[in-house]
C-alpha positions in Angstrom: -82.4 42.7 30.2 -80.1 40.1 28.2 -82.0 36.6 27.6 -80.1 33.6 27.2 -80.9 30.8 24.2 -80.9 27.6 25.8 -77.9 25.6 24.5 -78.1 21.9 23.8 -76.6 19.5 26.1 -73.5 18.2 24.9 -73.5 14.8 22.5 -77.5 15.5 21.4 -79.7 18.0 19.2 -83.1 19.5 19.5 -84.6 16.6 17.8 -83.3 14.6 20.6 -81.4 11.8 19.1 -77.9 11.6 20.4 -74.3 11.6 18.6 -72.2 8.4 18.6 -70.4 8.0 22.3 -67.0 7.8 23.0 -67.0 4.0 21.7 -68.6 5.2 18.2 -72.0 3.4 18.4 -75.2 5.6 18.6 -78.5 5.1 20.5 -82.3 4.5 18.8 -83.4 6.5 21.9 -84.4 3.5 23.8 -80.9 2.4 25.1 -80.1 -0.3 22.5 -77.0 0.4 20.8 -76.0 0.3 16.8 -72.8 -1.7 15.2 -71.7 -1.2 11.7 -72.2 -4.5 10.3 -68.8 -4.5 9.0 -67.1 -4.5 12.5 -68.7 -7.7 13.6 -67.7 -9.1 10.6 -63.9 -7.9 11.0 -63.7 -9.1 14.7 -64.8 -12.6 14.0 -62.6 -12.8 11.1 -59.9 -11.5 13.0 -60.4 -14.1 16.0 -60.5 -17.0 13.8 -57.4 -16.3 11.5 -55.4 -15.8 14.7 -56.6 -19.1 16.2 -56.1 -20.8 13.0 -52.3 -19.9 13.1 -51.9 -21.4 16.4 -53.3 -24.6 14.5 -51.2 -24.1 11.5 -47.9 -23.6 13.8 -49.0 -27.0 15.6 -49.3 -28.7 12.4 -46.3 -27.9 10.9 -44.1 -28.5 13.8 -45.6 -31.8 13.3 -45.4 -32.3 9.7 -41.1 -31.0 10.0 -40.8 -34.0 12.8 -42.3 -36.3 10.1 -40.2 -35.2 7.2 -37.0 -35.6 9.6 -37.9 -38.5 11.2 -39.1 -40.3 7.3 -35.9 -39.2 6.1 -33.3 -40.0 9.2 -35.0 -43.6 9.7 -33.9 -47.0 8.9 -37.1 -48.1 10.6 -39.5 -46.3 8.0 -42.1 -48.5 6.4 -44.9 -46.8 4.4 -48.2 -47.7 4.9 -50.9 -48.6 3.0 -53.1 -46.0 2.2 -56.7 -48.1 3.5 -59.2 -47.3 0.3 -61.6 -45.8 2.0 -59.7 -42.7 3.1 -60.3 -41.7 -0.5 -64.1 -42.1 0.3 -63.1 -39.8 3.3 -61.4 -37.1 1.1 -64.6 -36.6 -0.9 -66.9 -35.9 2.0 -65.0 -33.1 3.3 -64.5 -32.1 0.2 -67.9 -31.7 -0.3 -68.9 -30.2 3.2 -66.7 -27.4 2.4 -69.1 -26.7 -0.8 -72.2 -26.9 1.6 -71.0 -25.0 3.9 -70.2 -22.2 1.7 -73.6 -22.4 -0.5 -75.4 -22.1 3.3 -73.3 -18.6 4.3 -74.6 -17.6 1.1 -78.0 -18.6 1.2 -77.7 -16.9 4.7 -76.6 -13.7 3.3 -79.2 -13.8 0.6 -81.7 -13.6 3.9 -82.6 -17.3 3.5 -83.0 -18.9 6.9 -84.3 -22.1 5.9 -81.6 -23.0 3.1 -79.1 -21.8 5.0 -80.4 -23.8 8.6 -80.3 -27.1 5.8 -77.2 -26.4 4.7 -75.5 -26.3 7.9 -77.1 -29.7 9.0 -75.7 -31.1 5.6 -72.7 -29.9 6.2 -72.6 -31.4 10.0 -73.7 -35.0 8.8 -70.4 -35.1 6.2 -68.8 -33.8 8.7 -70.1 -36.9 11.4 -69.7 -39.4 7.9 -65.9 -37.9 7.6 -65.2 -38.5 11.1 -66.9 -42.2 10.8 -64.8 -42.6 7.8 -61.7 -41.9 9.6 -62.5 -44.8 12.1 -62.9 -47.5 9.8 -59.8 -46.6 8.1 -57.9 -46.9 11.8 -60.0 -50.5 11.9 -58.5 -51.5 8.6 -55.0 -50.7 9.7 -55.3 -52.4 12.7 -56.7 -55.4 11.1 -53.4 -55.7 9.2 -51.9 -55.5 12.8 -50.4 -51.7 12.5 -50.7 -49.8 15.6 -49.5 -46.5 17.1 -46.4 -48.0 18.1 -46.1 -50.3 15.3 -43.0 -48.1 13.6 -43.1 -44.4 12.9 -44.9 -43.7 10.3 -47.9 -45.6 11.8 -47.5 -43.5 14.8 -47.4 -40.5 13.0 -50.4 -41.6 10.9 -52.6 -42.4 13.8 -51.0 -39.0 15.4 -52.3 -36.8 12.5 -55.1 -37.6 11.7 -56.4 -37.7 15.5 -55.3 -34.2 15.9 -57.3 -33.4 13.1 -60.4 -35.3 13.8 -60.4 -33.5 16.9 -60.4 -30.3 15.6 -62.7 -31.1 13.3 -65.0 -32.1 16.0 -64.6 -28.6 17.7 -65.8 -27.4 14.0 -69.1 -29.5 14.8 -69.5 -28.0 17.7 -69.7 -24.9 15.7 -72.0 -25.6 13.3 -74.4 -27.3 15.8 -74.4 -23.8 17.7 -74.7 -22.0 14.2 -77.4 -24.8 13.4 -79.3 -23.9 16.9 -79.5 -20.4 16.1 -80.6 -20.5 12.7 -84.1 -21.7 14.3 -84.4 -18.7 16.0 -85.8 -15.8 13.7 -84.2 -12.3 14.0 -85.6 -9.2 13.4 -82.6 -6.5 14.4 -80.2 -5.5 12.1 -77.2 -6.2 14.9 -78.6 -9.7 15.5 -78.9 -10.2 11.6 -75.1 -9.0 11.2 -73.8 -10.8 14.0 -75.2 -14.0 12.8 -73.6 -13.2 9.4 -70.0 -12.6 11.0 -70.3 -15.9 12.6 -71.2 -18.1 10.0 -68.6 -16.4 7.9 -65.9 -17.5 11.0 -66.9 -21.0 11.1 -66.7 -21.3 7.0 -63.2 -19.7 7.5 -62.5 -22.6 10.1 -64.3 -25.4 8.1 -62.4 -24.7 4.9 -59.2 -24.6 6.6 -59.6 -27.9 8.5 -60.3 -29.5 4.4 -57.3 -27.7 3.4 -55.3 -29.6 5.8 -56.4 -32.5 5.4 -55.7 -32.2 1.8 -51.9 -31.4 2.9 -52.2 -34.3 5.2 -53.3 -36.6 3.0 -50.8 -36.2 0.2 -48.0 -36.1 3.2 -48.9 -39.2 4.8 -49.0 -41.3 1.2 -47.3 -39.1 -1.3 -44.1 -38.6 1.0 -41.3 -41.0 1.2 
């Protein structure tokens, strides 16, 4: 009589752990699901570059219709750059060096640094943004408004599109902020975490970026 050796079912081994599916992760035995570290890291990176060209493409339609219309325009009159815009330069300036001395407190596995820098960066952030309206306050005090000529519209257009993007980058680090009081024990949970504050560092140091090229466009240009 010919015996058989039971074979093993497809996708595991006697030991009983399983291969990686169809979709590449594996299984701890109990259902929950391993990701390389890396590919949440790629994915948010990803995401955020290609919503940052969207924002790029917005702003330099913008900044072309400014160069043509400064250029084109009897009607031109430059402005006055208000003094305390310089004050604003500096804060974001320094946000972006908080905000990248917390992702790396964060991947150094430390929470609480990493849960202060992020509020630091938040409050510059807020200061920037308070900044910003006491600039528009100065300006209006000399009686130049949106419709006053066009580079006061274009001023006042600017740097409103950019303080609200800005503000969606608060929104950002409040929700990074939020979950940084949570611990986390599991590696995808740790990772995740990671990817995102890596995202929103991406997006924070491209919103001082442009206000750096907005800055020296609004004054330097003539």
């Amino acid at each position: 009589m010919v015996t058989t050796k039971p074979v093993a079912a497809k996708g595991t081994r006697s030991g009983g752990s399983k291969f990686p599916g169809p979709n590449g992760n594996g299984s701890n035995g109990h259902g929950q699901q391993f990701r390389d570290p890396e590919s949440y890291a790629k994915r948010y990176r990803i995401g955020m570059w290609v919503g940052l060209a969207s924002v790029a493409m917005m702003f330099t339609s913008l900044s072309s219709a400014y160069i043509v219309r400064a250029a084109s325009s009897s009607d031109w009159f430059p402005l006055a750059m208000p003094r305390v815009l310089l004050l604003s330069t500096g804060l974001i300036l320094l946000s972006s060096v908080t905000i990248e001395l917390g992702r790396r407190k964060l991947k150094a596995s430390l929470a609480r640094p990493y849960s202060s820098y992020l509020l630091l960066t938040g409050l510059l952030g807020v200061a920037f943004l308070g900044s910003q309206l006491v600039a528009w306050r100065e300006l209006a005090k000399q009686g130049i408004y949106l419709a006053s000529n066009p580079h006061s519209s274009f001023f006042y257009l600017l740097t409103a599109t950019h303080g609200l993007h800005l503000i969606g980058g608060l929104l950002a680090l409040s929700f990074l902020w939020f979950r940084s009081r949570r611990p986390v024990e599991q590696a995808s949970a740790v990772a995740n975490r990671q990817a995102a504050a890596d995202a929103v560092s991406i997006y924070w140091h491209f919103m001082d970026a442009l206000w750096i090229y907005l800055f020296l466009l609004l004054f330097l240009w003539r």
